[in-house]
C-alpha positions as CSV (number, residue, x, y, z in Angstrom):
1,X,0.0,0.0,0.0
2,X,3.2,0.8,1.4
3,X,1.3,5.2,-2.3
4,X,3.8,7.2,-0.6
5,X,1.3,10.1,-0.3
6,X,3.1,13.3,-0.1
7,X,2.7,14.4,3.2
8,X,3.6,18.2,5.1
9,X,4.8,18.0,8.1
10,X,6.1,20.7,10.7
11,X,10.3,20.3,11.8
12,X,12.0,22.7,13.4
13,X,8.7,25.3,12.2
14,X,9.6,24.6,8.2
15,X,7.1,22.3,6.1
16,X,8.3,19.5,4.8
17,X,7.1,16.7,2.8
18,X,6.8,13.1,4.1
19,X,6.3,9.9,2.7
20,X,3.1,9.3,5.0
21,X,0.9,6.8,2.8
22,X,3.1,4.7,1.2
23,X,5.1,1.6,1.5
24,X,1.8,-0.9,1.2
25,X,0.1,-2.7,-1.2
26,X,-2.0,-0.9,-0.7
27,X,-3.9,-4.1,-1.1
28,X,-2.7,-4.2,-4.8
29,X,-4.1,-7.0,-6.3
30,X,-7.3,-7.4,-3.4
31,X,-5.3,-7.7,-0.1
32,X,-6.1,-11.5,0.9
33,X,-6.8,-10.8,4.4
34,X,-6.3,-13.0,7.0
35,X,-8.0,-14.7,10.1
36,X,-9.7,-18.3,10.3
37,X,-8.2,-21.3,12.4
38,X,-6.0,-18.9,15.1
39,X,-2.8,-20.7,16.3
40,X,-2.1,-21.0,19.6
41,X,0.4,-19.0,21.4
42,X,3.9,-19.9,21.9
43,X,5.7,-22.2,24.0
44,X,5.2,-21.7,27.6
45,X,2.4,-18.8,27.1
46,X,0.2,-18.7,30.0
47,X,-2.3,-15.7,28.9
48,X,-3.3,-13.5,26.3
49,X,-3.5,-10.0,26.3
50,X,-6.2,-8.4,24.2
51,X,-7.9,-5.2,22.7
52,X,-11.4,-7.6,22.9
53,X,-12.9,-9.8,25.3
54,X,-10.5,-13.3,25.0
55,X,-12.1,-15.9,23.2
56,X,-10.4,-18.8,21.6
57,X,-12.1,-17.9,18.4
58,X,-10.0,-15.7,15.6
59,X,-10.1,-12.1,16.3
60,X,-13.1,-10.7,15.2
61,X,-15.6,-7.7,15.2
62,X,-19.4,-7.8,15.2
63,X,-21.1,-5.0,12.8
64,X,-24.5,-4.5,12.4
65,X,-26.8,-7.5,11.2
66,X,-27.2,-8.6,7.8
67,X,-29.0,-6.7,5.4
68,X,-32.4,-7.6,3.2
69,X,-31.7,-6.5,0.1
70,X,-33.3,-7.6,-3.5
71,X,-32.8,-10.6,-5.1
72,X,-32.3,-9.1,-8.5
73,X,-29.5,-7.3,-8.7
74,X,-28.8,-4.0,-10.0
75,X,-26.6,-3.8,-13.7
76,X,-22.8,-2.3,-12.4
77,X,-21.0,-0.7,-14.8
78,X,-17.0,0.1,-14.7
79,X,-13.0,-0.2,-15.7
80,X,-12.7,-3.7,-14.3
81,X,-15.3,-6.0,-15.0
82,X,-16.4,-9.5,-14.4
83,X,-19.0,-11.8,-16.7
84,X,-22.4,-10.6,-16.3
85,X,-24.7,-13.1,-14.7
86,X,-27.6,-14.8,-16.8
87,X,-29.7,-15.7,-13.6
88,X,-30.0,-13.9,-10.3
89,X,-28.5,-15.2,-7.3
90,X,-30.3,-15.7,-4.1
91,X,-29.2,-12.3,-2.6
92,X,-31.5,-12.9,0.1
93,X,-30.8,-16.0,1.6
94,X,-26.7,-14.9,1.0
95,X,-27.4,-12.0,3.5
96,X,-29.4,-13.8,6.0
97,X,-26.2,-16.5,6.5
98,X,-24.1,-13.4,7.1
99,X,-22.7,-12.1,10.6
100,X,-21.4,-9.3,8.5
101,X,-23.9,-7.2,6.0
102,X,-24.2,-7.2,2.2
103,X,-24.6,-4.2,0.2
104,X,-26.0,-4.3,-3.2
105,X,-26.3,-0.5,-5.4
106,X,-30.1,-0.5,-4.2
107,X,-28.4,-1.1,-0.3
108,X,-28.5,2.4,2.0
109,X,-24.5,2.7,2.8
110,X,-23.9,0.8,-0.6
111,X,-22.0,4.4,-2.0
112,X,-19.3,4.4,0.8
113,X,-19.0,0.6,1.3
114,X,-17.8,0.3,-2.4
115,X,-15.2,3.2,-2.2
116,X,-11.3,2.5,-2.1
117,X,-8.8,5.1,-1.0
118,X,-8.4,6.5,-3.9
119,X,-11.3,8.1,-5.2
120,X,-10.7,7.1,-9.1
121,X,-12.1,4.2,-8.8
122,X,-15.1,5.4,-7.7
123,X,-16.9,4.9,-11.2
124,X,-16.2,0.7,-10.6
125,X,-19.4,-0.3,-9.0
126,X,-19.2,-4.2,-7.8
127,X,-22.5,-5.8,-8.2
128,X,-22.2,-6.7,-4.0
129,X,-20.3,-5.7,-1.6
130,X,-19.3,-8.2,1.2
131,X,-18.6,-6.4,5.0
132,X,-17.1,-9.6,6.7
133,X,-17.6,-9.8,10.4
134,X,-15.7,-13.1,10.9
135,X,-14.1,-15.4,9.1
136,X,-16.7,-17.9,8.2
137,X,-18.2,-14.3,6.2
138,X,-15.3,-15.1,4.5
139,X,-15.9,-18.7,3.5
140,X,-19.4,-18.0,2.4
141,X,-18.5,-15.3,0.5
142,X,-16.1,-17.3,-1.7
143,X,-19.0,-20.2,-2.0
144,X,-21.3,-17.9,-3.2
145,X,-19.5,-16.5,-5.4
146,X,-18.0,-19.7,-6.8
147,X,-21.5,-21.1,-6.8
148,X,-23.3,-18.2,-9.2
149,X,-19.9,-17.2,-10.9
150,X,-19.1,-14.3,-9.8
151,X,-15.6,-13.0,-10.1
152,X,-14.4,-12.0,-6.3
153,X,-11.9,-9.5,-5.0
154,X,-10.9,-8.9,-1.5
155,X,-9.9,-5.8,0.1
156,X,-8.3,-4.9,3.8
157,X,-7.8,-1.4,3.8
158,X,-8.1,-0.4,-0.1
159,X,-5.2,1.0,-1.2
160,X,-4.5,-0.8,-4.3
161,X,-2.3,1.2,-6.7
162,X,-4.8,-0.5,-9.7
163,X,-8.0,-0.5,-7.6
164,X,-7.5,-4.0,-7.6
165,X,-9.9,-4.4,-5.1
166,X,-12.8,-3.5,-6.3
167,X,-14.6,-5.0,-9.7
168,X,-17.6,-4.2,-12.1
169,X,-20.2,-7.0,-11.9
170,X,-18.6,-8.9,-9.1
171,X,-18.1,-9.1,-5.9
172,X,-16.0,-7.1,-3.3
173,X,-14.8,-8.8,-0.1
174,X,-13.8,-6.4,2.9
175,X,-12.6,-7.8,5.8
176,X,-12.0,-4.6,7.4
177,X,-14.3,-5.6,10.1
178,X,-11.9,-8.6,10.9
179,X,-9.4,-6.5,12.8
180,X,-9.4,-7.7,16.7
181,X,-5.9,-8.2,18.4
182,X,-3.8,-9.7,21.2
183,X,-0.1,-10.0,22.2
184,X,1.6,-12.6,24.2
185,X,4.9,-13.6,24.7
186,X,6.6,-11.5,21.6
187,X,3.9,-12.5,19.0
188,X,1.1,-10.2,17.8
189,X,-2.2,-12.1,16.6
190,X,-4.1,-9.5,14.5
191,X,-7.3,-9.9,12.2
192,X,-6.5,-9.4,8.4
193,X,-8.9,-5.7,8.2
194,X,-6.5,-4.2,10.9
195,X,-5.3,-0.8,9.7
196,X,-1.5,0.1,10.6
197,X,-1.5,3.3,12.7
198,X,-4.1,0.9,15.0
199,X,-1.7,-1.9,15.1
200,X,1.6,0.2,16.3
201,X,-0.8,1.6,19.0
202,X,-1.7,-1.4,20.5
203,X,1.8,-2.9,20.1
204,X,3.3,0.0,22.1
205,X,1.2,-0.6,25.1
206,X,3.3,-3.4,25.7
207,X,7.0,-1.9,24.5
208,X,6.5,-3.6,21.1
209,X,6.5,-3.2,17.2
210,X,6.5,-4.4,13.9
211,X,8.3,-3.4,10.4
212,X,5.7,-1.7,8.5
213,X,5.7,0.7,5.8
214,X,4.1,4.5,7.4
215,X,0.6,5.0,5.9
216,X,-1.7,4.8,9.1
217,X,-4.9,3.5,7.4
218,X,-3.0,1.2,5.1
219,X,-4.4,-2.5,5.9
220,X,-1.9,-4.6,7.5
221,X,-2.9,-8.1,4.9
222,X,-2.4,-5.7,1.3
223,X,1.0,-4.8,2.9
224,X,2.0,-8.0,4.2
225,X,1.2,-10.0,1.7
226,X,3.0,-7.7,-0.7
227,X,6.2,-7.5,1.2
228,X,5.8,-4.5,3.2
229,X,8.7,-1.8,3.6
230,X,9.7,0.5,5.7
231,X,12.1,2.4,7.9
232,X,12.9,-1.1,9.9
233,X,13.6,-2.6,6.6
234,X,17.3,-3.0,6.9
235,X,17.1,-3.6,10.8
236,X,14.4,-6.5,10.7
237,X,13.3,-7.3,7.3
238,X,10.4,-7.0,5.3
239,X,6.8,-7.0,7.4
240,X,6.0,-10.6,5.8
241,X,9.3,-11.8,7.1
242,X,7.6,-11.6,10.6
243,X,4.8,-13.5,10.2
244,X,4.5,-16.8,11.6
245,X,1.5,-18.2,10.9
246,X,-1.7,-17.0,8.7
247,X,-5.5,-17.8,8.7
248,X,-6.5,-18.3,4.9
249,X,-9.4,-19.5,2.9
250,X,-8.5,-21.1,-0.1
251,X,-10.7,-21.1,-3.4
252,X,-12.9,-24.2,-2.4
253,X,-13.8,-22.7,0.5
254,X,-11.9,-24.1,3.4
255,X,-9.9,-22.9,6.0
256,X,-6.1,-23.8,6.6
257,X,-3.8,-22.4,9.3
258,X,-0.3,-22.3,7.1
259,X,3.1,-21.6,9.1
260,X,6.9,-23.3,7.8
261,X,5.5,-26.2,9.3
262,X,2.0,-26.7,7.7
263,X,1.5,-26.4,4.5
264,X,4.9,-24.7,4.0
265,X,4.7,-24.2,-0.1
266,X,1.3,-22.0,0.7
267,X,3.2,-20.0,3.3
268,X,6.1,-19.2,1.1
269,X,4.4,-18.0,-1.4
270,X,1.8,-15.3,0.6
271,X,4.9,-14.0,1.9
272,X,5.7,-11.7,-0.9
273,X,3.5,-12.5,-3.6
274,X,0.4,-10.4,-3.3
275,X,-3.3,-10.3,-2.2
276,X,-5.3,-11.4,-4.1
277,X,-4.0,-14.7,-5.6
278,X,-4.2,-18.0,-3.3
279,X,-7.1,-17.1,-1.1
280,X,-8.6,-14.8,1.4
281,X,-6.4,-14.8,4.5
282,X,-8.1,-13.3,7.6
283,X,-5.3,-13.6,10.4
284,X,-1.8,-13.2,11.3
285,X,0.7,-14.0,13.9
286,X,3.6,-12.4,14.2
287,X,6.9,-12.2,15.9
288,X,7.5,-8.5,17.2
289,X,10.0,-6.3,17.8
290,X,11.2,-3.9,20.2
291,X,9.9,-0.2,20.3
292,X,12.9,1.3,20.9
293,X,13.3,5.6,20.7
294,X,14.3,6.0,17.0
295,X,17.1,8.8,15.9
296,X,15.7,10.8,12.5
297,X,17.8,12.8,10.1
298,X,16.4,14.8,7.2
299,X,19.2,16.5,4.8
300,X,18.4,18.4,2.2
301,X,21.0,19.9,-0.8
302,X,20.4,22.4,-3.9
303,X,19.5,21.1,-7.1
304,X,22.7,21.9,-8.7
305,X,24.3,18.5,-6.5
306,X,21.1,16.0,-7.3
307,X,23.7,13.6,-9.3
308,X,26.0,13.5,-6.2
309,X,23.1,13.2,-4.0
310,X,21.9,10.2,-6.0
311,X,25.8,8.9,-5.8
312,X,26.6,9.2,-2.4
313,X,23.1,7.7,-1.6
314,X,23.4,4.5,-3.4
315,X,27.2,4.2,-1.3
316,X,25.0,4.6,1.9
317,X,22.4,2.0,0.6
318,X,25.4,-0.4,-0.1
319,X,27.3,0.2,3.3
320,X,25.8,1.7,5.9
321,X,25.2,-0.2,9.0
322,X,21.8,-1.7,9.3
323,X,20.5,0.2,11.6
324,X,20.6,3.2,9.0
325,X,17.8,3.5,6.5
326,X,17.3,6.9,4.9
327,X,15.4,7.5,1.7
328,X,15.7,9.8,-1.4
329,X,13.0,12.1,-2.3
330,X,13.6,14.0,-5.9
331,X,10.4,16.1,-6.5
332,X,9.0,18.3,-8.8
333,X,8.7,21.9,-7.7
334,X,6.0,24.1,-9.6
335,X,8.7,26.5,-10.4
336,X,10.2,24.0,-12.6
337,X,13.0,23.5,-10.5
338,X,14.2,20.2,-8.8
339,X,14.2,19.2,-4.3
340,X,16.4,16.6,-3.3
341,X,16.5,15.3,0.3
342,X,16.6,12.4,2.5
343,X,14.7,11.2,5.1
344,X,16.4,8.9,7.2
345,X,16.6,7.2,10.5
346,X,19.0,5.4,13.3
347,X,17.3,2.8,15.0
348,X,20.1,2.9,17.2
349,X,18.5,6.3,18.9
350,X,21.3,8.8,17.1
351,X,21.0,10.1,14.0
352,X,24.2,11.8,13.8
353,X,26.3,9.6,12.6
354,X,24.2,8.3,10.1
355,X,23.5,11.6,8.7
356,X,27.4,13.0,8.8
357,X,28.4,9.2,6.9
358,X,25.5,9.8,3.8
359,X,27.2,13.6,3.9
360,X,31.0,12.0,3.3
361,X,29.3,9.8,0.6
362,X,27.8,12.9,-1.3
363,X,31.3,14.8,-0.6
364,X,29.0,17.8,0.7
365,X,27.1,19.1,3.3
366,X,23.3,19.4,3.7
367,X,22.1,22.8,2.8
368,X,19.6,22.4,5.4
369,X,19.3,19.8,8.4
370,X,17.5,18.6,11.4
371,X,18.0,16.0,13.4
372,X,15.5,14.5,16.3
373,X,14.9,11.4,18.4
374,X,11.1,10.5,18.7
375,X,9.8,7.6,20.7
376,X,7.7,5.1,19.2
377,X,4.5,6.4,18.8
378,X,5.6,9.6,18.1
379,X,7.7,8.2,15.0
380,X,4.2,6.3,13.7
381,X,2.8,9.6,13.4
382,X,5.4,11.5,12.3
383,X,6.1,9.2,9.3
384,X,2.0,9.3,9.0
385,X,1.1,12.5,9.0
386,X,-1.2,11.6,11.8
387,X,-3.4,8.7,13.0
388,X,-5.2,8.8,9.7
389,X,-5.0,10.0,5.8
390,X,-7.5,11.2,3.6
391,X,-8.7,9.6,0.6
392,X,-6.6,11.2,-2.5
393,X,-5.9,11.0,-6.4
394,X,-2.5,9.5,-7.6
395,X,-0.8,7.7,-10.0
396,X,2.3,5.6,-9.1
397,X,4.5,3.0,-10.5
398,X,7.8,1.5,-9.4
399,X,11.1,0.0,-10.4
400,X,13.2,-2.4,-8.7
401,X,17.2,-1.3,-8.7
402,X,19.3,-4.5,-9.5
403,X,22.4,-2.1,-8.4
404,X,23.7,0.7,-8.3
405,X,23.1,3.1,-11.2
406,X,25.5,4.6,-13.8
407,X,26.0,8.4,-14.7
408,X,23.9,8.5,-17.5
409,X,21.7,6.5,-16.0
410,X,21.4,8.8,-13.1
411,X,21.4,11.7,-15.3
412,X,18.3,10.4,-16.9
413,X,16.4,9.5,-13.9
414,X,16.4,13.4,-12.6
415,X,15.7,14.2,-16.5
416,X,12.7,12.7,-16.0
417,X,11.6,14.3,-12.9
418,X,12.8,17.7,-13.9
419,X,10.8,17.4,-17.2
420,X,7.8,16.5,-15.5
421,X,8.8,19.8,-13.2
422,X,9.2,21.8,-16.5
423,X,5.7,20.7,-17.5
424,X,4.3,21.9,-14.4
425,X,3.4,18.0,-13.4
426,X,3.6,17.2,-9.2
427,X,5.9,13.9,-9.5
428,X,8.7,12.6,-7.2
429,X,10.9,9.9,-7.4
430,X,11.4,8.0,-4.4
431,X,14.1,5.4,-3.4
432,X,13.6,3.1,-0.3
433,X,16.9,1.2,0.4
434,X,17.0,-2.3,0.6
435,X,20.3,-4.7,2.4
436,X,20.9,-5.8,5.5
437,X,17.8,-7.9,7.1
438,X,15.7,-7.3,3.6
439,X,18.5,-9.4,1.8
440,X,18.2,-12.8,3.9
441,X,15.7,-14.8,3.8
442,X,13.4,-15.3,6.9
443,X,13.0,-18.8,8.5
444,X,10.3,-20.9,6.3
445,X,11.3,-18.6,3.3
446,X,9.4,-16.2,1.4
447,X,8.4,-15.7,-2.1
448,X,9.2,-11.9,-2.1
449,X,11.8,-12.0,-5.1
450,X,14.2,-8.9,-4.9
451,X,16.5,-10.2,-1.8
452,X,19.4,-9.2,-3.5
453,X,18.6,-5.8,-5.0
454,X,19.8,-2.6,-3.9
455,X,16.7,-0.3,-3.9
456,X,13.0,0.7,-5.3
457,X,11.8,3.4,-6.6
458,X,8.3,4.7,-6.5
459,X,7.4,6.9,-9.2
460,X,4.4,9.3,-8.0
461,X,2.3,11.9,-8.9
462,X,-0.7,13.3,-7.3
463,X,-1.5,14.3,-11.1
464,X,-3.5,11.4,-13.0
465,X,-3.4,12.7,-16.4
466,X,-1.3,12.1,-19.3
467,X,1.4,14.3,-18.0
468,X,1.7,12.1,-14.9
469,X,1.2,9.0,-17.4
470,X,4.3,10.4,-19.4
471,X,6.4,10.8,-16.2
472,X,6.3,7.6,-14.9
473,X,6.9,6.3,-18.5
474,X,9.7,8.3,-18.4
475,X,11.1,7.0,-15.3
476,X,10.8,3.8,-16.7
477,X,13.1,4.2,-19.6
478,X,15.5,6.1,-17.8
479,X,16.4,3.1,-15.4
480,X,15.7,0.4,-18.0
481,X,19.3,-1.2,-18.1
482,X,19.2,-1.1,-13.8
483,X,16.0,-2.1,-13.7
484,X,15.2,-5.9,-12.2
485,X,11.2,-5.3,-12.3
486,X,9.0,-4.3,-10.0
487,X,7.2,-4.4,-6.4
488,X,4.3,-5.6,-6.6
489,X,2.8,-3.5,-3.9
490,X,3.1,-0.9,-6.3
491,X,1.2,-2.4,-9.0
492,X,0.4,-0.1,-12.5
493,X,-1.2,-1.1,-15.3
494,X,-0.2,-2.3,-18.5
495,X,3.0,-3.8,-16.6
496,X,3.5,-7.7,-16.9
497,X,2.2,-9.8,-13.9
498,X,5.8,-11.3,-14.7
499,X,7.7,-8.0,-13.9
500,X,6.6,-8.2,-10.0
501,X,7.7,-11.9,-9.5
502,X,11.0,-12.5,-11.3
503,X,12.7,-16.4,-10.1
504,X,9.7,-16.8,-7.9
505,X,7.4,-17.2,-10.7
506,X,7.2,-20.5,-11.6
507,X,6.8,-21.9,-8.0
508,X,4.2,-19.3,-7.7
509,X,2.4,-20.3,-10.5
510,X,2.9,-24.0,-9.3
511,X,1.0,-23.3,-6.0
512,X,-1.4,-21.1,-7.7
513,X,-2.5,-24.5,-9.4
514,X,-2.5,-26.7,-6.7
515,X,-4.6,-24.0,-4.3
516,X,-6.7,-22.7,-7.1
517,X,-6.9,-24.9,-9.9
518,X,-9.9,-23.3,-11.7
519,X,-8.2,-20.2,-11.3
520,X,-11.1,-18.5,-8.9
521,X,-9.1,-15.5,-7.8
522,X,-9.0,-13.7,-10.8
523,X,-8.1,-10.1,-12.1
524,X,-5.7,-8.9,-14.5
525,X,-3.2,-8.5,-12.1
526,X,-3.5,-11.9,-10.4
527,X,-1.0,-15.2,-11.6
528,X,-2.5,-17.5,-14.1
């Protein structure tokens, strides 16, 4: 999810921009969220600590009862689209079944129960729209649909790049209700719906945390599922390197409880692939981390030294210690000129030295710089923007750095950014590092194919016209001979499925057929 929104922020009294909802699926490709059988907790737990009553049921919320609605149902029209059905379904006896409710165009809420994050996808109206309220929601869901052929989508917090999780003439599947949690013993069992800003509050009651990307209403299955990055990348690893177990609900409806030790070839390949493609997961458990006071840095130089800015930073990326993480913002300004800074932190509490090594890798001093310490909580909202974002516009695409890049390369990557400036377009580049924990693989493995690449970069613009189209085509080319492919929780279209999976995809396309053989979990961005 993570859409790196561009966020202002306050330092020191100057506004800056942030990186607040980014680093997330997004729920590209439908966020399979996650929650049926819940494991147990670990070795030698004695008790549970929880946001809800215990219960030694799956996390779970209760909404409203199940909605009456017709049993013809109304014609949807929009980008994506599904088959259109020749008989009705029993809409009816569908929503009775339900804990959760169903909303069909004629339904009262049906306008804001079909909306993702961002509002151009708006126009895609799914013929139903599925509010889960616990897992088995979940199971009938997929039945139904299988059963009257309707083409279904999940979604956790809707952040999909692609809107890939919502369809014309099918069926939409939001387990954002699924979001109860607990902690015990180091491991965080949290429903699939869970948004993130909610989940690094409840962890720090207890001194805890988790890798995440920085978007607070980002849902934690779209991210996870995808990967998920973020400033603990290079400390910890990827978000889906956490995980320890998952609730999921495969394409014939039934629920499985995968970990490294059940149904291992499942659990590799949710770590990293997607949402969207296996099944429906509606839990998680995973292994935390601490909550330590975090050290930021944010350096900023003039235009004229972007190129040894985007030098020196690919050195840091390559060699700084683990606990450093900073990453590159090159935006557009509307006066045609170019901002280059980094954002960075020390997970070791002090920035300093982390901010003075990226300066000797430049071979110049910031222009401008601030450094801070911030506690937990205080660095989920910083990096946020708040305890929540607003539904906004944007068009993004990525590429994944194989290594690092060449003068001319470089030279054409601010090119790009400075002709989109030029052309009065709002576009940034953005490079996240990779290394350290991000390069090994977690115990159990994981699907997630770029291990040994050095970076990605989001291209972005809160544009979504054919000026923001041409930038990130630009983009594109520029990096083309650096380029590995792509993340796939920054999905575009038009890009090959292939792009996102490189040497993972044929044993993902070998599970896909053994866990959905008929190929039920369908969309143009899904495997085949």
């Amino acid at each position: 999810m993570s859409l790196l929104d561009r966020r202002t922020v306050l330092i020191a009294g100057a506004a800056v921009t942030l990186a607040g909802c980014g680093n997330a699926k997004k729920d590209a490709g439908g966020t399979p969220p996650s929650q049926p059988p819940s494991s147990t907790p670990t070795s030698g737990s004695s008790s549970t600590q929880s946001s809800t009553p215990s219960s030694s049921a799956p996390p779970s919320s209760t909404p409203p009862p199940s909605t009456t609605v017709p049993s013809t149902p109304p014609s949807s029209t929009g980008t994506a689209s599904a088959p259109t059905l020749t008989a009705a379904p029993n809409w009816n006896a569908f929503a009775r079944s339900l804990k959760g409710r169903l909303y069909l165009a004629s339904t009262s809420g049906y306008a804001a129960a079909h909306q993702l994050f961002n509002p151009r996808w708006d126009s895609v109206r799914p013929t139903a729209v599925v509010k889960a309220a616990a897992p088995s929601d979940v199971q009938k869901a997929i039945n139904f649909a299988r059963a009257n052929k309707l083409v279904l989508v999940p979604k956790s917090g809707g952040h999909s790049y692609v809107g890939a999780s919502t369809i014309a003439n099918g069926m939409m599947l939001d387990v954002g209700g699924l979001k109860s949690m607990s902690y015990a013993n180091g491991i965080l069992t949290v429903g699939a719906g869970a948004r993130l800003y909610d989940v690094h509050a409840f962890l720090d009651r207890y001194g805890r945390s988790l890798p995440t990307g920085t978007c607070p209403t980002v849902g934690v299955a779209g991210l996870t599922l995808g990967g998920g990055m973020g400033i603990h990348t290079r400390t910890y690893g990827l978000t889906c390197d956490r995980v320890v177990s998952m609730g999921v609900i495969t394409a014939d409806g039934k629920a499985h409880n995968v970990s490294a030790s059940s149904e291992p070839d499942l659990f590799w390949a949710l770590r990293g692939s997607g949402g969207g493609n296996f099944g429906v997961v509606t839990s998680f458990r995973f292994a935390t981390i601490p909550a330590t006071k975090l050290g930021f840095f944010r350096l900023t130089w003039p235009e004229s030294q972007a190129a040894a800015v985007v030098r020196g930073w690919q050195k840091f990326a390559q060699t700084a210690p683990t606990t450093s993480w900073g990453n590159l913002h090159i935006d557009a300004k509307s006066n045609g000129t170019l901002s280059v800074h980094v954002l960075g932190v020390s997970t070791t509490g002090n920035a300093n030295a982390a901010a003075a090594q990226l300066e000797s890798f430049v071979g110049a001093k910031a222009s401008a710089r601030t450094i801070s310490v911030k506690s937990h909580l205080e660095a989920v909202k910083y990096l946020g923007g708040g305890t929540t974002s607003p539904r906004q516009g944007f068009l993004a695409g990525s590429d994944v750095l194989k290594g690092p890049m060449d003068a001319a390369t470089i030279t054409g990557l601010l090119g790009a950014v400075k002709a989109a400036a030029r052309a009065g377009t709002p576009a940034s580049a953005i490079l996240d590092p990779l290394g350290g924990q991000a390069a090994k693989q977690p115990a159990g493995g994981s699907s997630w194919p770029w291990r040994s690449a050095l970076a990605t970069i989001q291209w972005y613009s809160s544009a979504q016209n054919s000026g923001a189209k041409t930038f990130i085509a630009n983009g594109h080319r520029a990096v083309r001979s650096f380029s590995a492919g792509a993340y796939v929780n920054y999905l575009e279209a038009g890009r090959p499925v292939s792009a996102y999976y490189g040497a993972s995809s044929a044993k993902l396309q070998a599970a896909k057929k053994k866990y959905d053989p008929t190929n039920f979990f369908h969309t143009p961005y899904t495997l085949t």
